[in-house]
C-alpha positions as CSV (number, residue, x, y, z in Angstrom):
1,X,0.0,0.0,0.0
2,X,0.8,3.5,-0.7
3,X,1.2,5.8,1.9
4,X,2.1,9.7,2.9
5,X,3.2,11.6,5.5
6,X,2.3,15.0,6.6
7,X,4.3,17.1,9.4
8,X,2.1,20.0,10.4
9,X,3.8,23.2,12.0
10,X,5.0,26.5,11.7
11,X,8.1,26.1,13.6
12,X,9.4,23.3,11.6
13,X,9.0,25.5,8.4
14,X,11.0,28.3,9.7
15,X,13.9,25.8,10.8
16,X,13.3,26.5,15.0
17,X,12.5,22.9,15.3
18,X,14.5,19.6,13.5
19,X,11.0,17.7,11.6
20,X,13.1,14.0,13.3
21,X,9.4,12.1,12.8
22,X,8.7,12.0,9.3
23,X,12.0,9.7,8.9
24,X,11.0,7.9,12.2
25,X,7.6,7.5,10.7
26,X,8.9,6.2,7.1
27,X,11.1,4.1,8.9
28,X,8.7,2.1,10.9
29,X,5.7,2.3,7.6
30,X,8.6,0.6,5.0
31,X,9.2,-2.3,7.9
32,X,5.2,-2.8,7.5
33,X,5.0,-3.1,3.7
34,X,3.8,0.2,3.0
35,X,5.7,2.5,0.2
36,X,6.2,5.6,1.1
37,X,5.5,8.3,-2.2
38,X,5.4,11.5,-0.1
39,X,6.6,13.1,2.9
40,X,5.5,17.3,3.4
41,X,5.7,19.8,5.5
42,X,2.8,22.1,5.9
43,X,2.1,25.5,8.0
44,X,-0.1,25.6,11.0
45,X,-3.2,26.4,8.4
46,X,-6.5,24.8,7.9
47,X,-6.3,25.4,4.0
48,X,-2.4,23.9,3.8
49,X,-4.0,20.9,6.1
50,X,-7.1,20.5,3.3
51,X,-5.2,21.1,0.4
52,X,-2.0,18.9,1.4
53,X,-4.8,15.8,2.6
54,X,-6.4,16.6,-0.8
55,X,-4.1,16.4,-3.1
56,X,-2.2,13.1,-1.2
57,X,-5.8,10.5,-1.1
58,X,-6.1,9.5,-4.5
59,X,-2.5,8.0,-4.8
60,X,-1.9,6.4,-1.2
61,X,-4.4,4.4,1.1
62,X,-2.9,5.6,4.1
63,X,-1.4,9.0,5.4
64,X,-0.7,10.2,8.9
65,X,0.2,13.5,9.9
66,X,2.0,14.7,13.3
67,X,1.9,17.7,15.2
68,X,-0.9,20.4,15.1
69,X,-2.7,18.7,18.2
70,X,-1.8,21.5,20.9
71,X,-4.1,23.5,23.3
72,X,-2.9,26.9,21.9
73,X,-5.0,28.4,19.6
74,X,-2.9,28.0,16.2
75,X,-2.7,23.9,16.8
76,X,-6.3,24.1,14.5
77,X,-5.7,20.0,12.9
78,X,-8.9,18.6,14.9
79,X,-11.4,20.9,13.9
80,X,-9.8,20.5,10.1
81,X,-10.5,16.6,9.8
82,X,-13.8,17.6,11.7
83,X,-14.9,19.9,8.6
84,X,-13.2,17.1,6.3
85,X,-14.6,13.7,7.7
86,X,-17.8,15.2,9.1
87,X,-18.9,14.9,13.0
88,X,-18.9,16.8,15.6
89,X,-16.4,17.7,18.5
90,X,-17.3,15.4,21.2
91,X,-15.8,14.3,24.7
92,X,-13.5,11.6,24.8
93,X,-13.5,10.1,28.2
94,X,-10.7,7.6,28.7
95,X,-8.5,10.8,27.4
96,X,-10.3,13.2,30.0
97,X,-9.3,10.7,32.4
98,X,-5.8,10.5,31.3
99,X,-5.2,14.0,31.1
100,X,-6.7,14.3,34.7
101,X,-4.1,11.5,35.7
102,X,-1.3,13.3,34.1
103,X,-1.5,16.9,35.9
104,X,-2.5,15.4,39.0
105,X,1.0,13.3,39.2
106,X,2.5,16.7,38.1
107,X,0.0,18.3,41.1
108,X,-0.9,21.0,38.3
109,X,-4.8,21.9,38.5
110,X,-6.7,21.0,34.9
111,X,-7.6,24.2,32.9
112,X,-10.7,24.3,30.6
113,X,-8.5,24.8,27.6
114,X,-6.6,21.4,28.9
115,X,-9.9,19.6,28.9
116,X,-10.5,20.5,25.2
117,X,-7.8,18.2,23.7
118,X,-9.6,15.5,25.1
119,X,-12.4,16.5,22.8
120,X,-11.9,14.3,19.1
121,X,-14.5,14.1,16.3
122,X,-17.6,12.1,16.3
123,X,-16.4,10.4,12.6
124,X,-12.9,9.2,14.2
125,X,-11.3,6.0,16.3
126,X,-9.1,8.1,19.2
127,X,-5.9,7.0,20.1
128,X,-5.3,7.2,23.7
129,X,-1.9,8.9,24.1
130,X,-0.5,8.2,27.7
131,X,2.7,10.1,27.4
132,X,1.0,13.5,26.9
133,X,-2.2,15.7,26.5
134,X,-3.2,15.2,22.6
135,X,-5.3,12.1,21.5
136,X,-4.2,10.8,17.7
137,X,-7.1,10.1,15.5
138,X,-8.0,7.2,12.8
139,X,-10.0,7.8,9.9
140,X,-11.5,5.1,8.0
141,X,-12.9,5.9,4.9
142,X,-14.1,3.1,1.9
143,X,-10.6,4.0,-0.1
144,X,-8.3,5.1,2.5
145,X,-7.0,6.0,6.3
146,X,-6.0,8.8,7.8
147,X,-4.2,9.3,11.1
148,X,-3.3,12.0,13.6
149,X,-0.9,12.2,16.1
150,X,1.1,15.0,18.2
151,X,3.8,16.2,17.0
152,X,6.3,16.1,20.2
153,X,8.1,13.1,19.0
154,X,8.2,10.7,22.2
155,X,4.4,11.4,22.4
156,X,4.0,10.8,18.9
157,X,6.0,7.2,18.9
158,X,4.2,5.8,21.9
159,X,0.7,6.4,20.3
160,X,2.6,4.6,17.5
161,X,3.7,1.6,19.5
162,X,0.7,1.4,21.7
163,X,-2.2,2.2,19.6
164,X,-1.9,2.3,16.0
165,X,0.8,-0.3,15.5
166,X,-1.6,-3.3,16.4
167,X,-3.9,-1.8,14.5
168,X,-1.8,-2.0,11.5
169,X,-0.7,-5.5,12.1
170,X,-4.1,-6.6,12.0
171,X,-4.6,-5.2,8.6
172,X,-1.5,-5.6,6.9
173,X,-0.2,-9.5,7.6
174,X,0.3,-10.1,4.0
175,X,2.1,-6.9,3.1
176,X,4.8,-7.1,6.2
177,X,8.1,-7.1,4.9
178,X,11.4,-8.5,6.6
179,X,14.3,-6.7,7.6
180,X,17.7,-7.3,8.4
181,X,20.8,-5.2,9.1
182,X,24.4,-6.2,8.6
183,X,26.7,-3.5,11.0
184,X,30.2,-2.5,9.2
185,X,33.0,-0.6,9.5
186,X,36.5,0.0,8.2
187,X,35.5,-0.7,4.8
188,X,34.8,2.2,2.8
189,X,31.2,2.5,0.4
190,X,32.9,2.7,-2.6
191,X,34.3,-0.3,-1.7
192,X,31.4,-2.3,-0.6
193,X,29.8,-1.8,-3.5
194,X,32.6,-2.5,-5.8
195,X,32.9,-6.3,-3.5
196,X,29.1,-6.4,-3.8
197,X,28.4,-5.8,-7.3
198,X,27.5,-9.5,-8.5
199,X,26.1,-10.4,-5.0
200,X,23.9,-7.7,-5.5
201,X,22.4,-9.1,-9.2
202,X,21.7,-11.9,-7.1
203,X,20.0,-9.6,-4.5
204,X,18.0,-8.4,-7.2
205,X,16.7,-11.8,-9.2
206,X,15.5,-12.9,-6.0
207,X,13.3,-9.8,-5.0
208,X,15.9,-8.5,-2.0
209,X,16.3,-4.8,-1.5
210,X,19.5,-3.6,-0.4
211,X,20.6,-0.4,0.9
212,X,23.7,1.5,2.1
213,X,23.5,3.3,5.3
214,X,26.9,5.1,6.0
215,X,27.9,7.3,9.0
216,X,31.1,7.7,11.1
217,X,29.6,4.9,12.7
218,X,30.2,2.3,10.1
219,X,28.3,1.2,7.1
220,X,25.0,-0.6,8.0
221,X,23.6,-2.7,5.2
222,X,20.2,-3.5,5.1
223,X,18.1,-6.0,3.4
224,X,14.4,-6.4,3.0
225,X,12.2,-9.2,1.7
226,X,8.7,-10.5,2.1
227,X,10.6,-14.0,2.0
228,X,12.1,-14.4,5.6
229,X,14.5,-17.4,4.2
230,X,15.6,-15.6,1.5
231,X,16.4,-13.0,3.7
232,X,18.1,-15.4,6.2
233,X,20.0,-17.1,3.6
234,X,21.8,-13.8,1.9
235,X,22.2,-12.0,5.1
236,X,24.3,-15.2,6.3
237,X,26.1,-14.7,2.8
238,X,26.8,-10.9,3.0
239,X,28.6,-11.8,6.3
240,X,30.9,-14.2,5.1
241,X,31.8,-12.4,1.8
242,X,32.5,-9.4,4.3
243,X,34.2,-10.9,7.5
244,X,35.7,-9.3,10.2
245,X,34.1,-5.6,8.3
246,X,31.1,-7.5,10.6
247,X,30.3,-6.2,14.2
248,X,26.8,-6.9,14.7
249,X,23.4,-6.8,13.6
250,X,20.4,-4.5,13.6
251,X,20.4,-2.7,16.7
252,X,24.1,-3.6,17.4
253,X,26.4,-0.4,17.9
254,X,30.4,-0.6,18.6
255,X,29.9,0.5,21.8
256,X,27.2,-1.4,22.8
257,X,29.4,-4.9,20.8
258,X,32.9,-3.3,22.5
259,X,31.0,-3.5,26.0
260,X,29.5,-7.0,25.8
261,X,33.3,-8.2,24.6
262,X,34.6,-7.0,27.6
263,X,32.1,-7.7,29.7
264,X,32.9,-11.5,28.5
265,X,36.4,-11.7,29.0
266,X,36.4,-10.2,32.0
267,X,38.4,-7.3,30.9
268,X,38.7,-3.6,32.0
269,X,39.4,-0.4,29.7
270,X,40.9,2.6,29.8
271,X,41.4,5.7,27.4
272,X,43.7,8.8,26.7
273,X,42.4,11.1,24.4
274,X,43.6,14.3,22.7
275,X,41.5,15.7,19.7
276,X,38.5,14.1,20.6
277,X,38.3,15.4,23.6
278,X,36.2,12.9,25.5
279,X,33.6,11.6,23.0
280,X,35.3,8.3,23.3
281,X,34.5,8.1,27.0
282,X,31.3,9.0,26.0
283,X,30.2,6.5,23.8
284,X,31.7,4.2,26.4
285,X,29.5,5.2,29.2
286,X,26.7,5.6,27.4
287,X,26.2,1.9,27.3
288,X,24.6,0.6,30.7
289,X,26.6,-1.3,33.1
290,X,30.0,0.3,31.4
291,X,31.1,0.8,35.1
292,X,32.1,-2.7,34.9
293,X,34.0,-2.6,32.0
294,X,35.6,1.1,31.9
295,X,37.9,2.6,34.7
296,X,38.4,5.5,32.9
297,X,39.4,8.5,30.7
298,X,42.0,11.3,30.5
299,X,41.9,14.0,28.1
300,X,45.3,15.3,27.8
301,X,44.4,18.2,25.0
302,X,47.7,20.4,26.0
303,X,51.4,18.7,26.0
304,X,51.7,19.5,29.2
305,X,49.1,17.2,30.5
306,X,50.0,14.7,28.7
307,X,53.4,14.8,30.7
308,X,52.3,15.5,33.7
309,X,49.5,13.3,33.7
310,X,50.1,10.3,31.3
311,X,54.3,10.3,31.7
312,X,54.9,11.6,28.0
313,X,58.3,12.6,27.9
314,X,58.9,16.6,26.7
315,X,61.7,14.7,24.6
316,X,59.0,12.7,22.5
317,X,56.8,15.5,21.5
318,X,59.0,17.8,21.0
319,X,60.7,15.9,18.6
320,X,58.1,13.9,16.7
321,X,55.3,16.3,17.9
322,X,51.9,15.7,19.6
323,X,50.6,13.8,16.4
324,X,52.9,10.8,16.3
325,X,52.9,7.3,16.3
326,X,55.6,8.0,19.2
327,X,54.0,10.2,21.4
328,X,50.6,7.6,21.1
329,X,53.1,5.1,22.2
330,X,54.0,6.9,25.0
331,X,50.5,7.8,25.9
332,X,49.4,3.9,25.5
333,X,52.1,3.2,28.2
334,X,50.8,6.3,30.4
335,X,46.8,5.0,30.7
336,X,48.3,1.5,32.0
337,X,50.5,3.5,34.7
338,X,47.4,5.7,35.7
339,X,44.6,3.2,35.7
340,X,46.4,-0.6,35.3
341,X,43.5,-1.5,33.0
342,X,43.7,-4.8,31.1
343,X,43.2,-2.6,27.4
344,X,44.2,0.7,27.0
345,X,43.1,3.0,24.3
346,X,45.3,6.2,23.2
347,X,44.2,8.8,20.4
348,X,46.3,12.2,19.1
349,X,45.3,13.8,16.2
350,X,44.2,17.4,14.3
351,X,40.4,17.1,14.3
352,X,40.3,20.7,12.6
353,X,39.8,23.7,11.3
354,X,43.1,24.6,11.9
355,X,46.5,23.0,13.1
356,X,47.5,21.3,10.0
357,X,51.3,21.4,9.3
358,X,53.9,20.1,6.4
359,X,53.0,16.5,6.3
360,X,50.3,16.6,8.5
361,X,47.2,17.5,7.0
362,X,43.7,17.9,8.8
363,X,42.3,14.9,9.9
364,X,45.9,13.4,10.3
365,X,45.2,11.0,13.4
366,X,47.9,8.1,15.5
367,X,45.2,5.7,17.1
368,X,46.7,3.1,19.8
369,X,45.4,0.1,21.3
370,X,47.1,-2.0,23.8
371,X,46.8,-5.3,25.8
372,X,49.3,-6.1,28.5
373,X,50.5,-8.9,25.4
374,X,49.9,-6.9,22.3
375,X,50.2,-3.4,20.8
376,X,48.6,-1.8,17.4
377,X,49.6,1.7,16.8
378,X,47.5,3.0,13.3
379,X,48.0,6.4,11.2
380,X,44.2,7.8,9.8
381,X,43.6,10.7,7.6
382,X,40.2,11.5,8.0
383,X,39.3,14.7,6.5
384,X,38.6,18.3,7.1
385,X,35.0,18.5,9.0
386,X,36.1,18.7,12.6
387,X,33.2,17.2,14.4
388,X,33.4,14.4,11.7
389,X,36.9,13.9,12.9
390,X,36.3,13.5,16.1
391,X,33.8,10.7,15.5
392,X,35.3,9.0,13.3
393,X,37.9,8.7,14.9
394,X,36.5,7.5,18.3
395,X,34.5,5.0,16.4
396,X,37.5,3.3,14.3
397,X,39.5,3.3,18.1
398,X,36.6,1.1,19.4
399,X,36.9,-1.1,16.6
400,X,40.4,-1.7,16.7
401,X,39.7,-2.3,20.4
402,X,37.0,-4.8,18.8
403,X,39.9,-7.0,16.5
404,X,42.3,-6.8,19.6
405,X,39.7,-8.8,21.6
């Protein structure tokens, strides 16, 4: 089936707020079977609501909009799809009741203008929404379905989940497609598709989609078929044509892989970082339970910290300078000293926009990882975005950490 999404607001239109649900939205629809044709972004109007619905029903069977849904008076999407679908306001009591629940918790009295989001047209299904104030809305007409939600994303994705998603699966068994995603890194795309381009043909004659998904994360590959053992089968042979590129599936992330490693062996980490300036940590401890597998991180940005902290001899950096394979070295040595961790993790680089010198270009970054038994000291040239840098280069230091393991 066919399907559309709408984002309604003026603040999204004006760039004050990031539209993050339309991709959320056409993210969880593909995984159902629907194909998405149009995703727009309308002002806070009842004609832009009319004319966007309008112009989107004749080609898809199923639209849903977000946002318009507030108490303040230019939020005006409920009495729209009243005038389009017919009805009446009336009182929706299970979302009185939740709205009651809510400020009472909060020990804020109900207003009248509160009370009136729990008011929904007579012509639609409501969708209790128990994260917030707003009701979503189902339309069911003879050719197509309309839905409404809020537009305050973890309000809008729990309506999702909760209310509309069983919904769905009820009506759309046959269509559901299958998904799978194979998690990369240290391979570039270029690459991949170059290695993939007769595994893909084979992708193709058997009706499975592929797509590339890069970041400074890695390359996630994913695959989609209505065929589950089709699916199965060349997800099992995209891993082995790719090997150790391979950290995990899905919802697997480096640090979240890197943490479960450890965790395993019974192993304790422990960083030094210079240009990226504690983003490794970061993603470390971000993981839950990384107390058990991280004592800890130093940022030594300045020279002299990484002396007077990590033991980096003056001799060292002034002679190979802060960005070196032997001042990384030193540093590696340093993080065992300080926190007698089982891995260490060292990182020295120029993230950007400036600092680059003869021979050392932006982006030029020494990455070290250690065991008490083994030692890999890398050079990287990443580029010339900083921030891309600095993630980049914190995510290829976890996978080294990864192949050390």
């Amino acid at each position: 089936m066919k399907a559309a999404i709408i984002t309604i607001g003026d603040e999204l239109l004006i760039g004050q707020v990031v539209d993050t649900n339309s991709a959320w939205l056409a993210e969880k629809l593909t995984e159902l079977g629907f194909t998405i044709t149009t995703i727009v972004t309308i002002p806070d109007e009842a004609t832009a609501i009319k004319a966007a619905i309008s112009s989107l029903i004749d080609k898809n069977g199923f639209i849903i909009t977000t946002g318009g849904l507030g108490p303040t008076s230019d939020d005006i999407t409920k009495q729209t799809l009243t005038d389009l679908y017919g009805g009446e306001l009336v009182l929706h009591e299970e979302s009185l009741r939740n709205i009651e629940h809510l400020f009472s918790k909060r020990g804020i009295p109900v207003t009248e203008t509160n009370k009136k989001q729990a008011l929904v047209p007579s012509s639609c299904l409501p969708l209790v929404n128990r994260y917030g104030t707003a009701p979503g809305m189902l339309f069911e007409t003879k050719d197509h379905i309309l839905v409404t939600l809020p537009g305050v994303p973890f309000e809008m994705k729990g309506i999702f989940n909760d209310e509309l998603l069983p919904f769905l699966n009820k009506r759309l068994q046959h269509q559901k497609l299958s998904r799978v995603t194979i998690n990369t890194f240290g391979i570039p795309e270029s690459f991949l598709s170059d290695k993939l381009a007769d595994f893909e043909k084979e992708l193709k004659a058997n009706d499975v989609k592929i797509a590339y998904l890069p970041s400074p994360s890695g390359i996630r590959i994913r695959l989609t078929s209505k065929s589950k053992d089709k699916l199965t089968f060349f997800a099992e042979e995209l891993q082995k044509r790719l090997g150790e590129h391979v950290f995990g599936l899905n919802d697997d992330t480096l640090p979240k892989i890197v943490s479960e490693r450890l965790r395993k062996e019974k192993k304790v980490l422990a960083v030094a970082e210079s240009c990226t300036g504690g983003y490794l940590s970061h993603l470390i401890t971000k993981i839950p339970g990384s107390s058990d597998i991280f004592n800890g991180g130093i940022v030594a940005y300045s020279n002299e910290i990484k002396h007077r902290v990590l033991g980096v001899p003056v001799s060292i950096m002034e002679n190979h300078g802060a960005v070196s394979k032997e001042t990384v070295n030193a540093m590696l040595d340093g993080v065992f000293k300080v926190y007698n961790s089982d891995i260490a993790v060292a990182i020295s680089g120029i993230a950007g926009p400036t600092g680059a010198t003869p021979g050392k270009p932006l982006g030029t970054t020494w990455i070290g990882v250690a065991s008490k038994t083994k030692r890999v000291v890398k050079l990287y040239t990443f580029g010339n975005l900083r921030e891309i840098n600095i993630q980049r280069a914190s995510y290829t230091a976890l996978f080294e950490v990864l192949k050390l393991l």
